[in-house]
TINUFI-789457 format. One line per field, with one value per residue (C-alpha): residue number from 1; residue in three letters; chain; x, y, z. Coordinates in Angstrom, 2 decimals. Example, Ala and Ser with C-alpha at 12.3 -4.5 7.8 and 13.67 -1.06 7.14 Angstrom:
2
vexro c(1,2) $
torgu c(Ala,Ser) $
kevex c(A,A) $
x c(12.30,13.67) $
y c(-4.50,-1.06) $
z c(7.80,7.14) $
***
This chain:
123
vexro c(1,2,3,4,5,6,7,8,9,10,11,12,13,14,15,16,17,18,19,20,21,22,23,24,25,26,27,28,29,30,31,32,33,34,35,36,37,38,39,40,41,42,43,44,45,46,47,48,49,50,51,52,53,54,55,56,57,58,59,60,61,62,63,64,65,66,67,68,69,70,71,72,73,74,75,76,77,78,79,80,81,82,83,84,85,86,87,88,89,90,91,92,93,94,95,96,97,98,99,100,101,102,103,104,105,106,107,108,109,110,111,112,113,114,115,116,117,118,119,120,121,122,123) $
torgu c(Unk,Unk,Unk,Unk,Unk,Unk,Unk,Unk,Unk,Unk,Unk,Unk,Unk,Unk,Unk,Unk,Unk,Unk,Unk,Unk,Unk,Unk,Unk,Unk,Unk,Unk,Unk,Unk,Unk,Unk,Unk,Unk,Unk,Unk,Unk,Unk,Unk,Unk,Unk,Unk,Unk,Unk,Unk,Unk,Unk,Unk,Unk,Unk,Unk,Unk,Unk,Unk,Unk,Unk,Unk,Unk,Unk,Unk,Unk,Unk,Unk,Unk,Unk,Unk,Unk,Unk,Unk,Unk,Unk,Unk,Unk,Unk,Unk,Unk,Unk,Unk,Unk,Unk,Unk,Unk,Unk,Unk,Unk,Unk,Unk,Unk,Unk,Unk,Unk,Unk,Unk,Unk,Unk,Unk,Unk,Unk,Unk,Unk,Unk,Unk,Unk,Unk,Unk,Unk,Unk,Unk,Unk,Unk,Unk,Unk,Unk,Unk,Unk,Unk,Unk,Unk,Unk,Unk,Unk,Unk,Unk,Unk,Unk) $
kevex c(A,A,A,A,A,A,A,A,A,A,A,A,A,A,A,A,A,A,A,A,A,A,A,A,A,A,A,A,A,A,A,A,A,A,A,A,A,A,A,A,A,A,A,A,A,A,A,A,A,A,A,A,A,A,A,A,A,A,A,A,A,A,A,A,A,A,A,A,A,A,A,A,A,A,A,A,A,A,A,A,A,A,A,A,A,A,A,A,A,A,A,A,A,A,A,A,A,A,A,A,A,A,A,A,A,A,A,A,A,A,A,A,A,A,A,A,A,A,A,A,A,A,A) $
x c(-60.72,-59.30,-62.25,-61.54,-58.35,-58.83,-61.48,-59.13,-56.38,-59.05,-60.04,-56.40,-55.39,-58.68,-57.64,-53.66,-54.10,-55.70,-52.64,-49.87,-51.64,-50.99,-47.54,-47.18,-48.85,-46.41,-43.37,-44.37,-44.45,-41.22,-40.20,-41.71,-40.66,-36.84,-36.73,-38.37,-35.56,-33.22,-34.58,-34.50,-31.00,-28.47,-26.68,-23.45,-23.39,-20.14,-19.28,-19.37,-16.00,-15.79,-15.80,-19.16,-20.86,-19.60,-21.36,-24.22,-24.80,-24.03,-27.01,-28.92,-28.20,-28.79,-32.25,-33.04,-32.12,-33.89,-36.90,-37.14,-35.06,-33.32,-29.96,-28.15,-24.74,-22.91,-20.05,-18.23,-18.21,-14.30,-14.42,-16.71,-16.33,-19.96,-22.27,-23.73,-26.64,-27.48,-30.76,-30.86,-32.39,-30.40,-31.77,-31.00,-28.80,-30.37,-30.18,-33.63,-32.40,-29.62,-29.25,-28.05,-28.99,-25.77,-27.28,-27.25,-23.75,-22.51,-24.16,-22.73,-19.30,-20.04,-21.00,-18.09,-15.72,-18.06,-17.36,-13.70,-13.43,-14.45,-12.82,-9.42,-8.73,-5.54,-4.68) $
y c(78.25,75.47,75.58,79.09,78.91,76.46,78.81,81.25,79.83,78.27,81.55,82.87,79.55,80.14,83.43,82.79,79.82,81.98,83.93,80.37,79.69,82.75,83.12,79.23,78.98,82.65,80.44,77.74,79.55,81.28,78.28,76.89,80.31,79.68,75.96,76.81,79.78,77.63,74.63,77.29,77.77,75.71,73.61,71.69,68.06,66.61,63.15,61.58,60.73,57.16,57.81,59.81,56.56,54.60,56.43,57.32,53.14,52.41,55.00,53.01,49.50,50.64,52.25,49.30,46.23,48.57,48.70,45.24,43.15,42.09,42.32,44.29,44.05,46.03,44.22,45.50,42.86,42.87,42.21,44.58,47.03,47.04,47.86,44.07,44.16,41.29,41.53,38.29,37.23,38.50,35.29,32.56,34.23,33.12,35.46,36.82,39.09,39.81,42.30,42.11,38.30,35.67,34.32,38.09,38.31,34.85,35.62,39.24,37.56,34.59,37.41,39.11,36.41,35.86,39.37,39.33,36.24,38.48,41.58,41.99,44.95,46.28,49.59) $
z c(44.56,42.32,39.87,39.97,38.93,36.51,34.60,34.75,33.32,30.27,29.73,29.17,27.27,24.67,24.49,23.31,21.38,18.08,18.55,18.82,15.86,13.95,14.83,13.93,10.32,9.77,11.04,8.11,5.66,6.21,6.17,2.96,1.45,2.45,1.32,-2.03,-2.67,-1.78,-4.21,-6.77,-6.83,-8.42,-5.89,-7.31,-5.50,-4.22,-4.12,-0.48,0.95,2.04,6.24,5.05,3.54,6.19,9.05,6.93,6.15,10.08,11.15,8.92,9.72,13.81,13.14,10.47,13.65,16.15,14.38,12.41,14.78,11.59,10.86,7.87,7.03,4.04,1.95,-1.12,-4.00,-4.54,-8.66,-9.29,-6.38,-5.90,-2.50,-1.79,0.99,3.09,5.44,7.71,11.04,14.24,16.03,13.87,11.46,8.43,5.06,4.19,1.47,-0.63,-2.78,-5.83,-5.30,-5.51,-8.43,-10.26,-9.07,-10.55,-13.40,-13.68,-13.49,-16.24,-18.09,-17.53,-18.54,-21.86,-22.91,-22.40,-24.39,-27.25,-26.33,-24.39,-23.46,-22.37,-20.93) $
***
């Protein structure tokens, strides 16, 4: 009676499965057909509000430690209010990345000082 069964409900799955498919291949395409209209028309970006980059980096730094077992950590350079990115080892804590580099960034600022030797502005 199981084998039965089982052939029966083969027979029914063959015979649905063309028709999954159909309906799924029609469900893509309305899809591709709605992204592509929507690609089409203009969109105006607006800048992300701080909170936004905040939880946006945090998602990132939990799915970067749970898959890497490393650890990332997000600073803001305070002279030149830039994103700094340090990737180290959640074991031994030891930096494996930095990005920009210190050296970039010490250089940046030596730069920096150069140029306002030559030209002081004031506001």
């Amino acid at each position: 009676m199981a084998r039965i069964d089982a052939n029966v409900a083969t027979q029914i799955g063959d015979q649905s499965r063309p028709y999954q498919a159909v309906r799924d291949g029609q469900a893509q395409s309305a899809e591709a057909r709605r992204q592509e209209s929507s690609a089409a028309e203009p969109r105006t970006l607006t800048p992300a509000t701080a909170d936004e980059v905040k939880a946006a980096a945090e998602r990132l730094r939990q799915v970067i430690e749970t898959a890497t077992g490393r650890q990332l950590n997000f600073d803001v350079n305070d002279r030149f209010k830039e994103l700094v990115v340090k990737i180290s080892d959640r074991k031994s804590g030891e930096v494996l990345k930095e990005i920009p580099s210190k050296d970039l960034l010490k250089l940046r600022e030596r730069l920096d000082d150069l140029i306002g030797m030559f030209i002081d502005e004031k506001a």
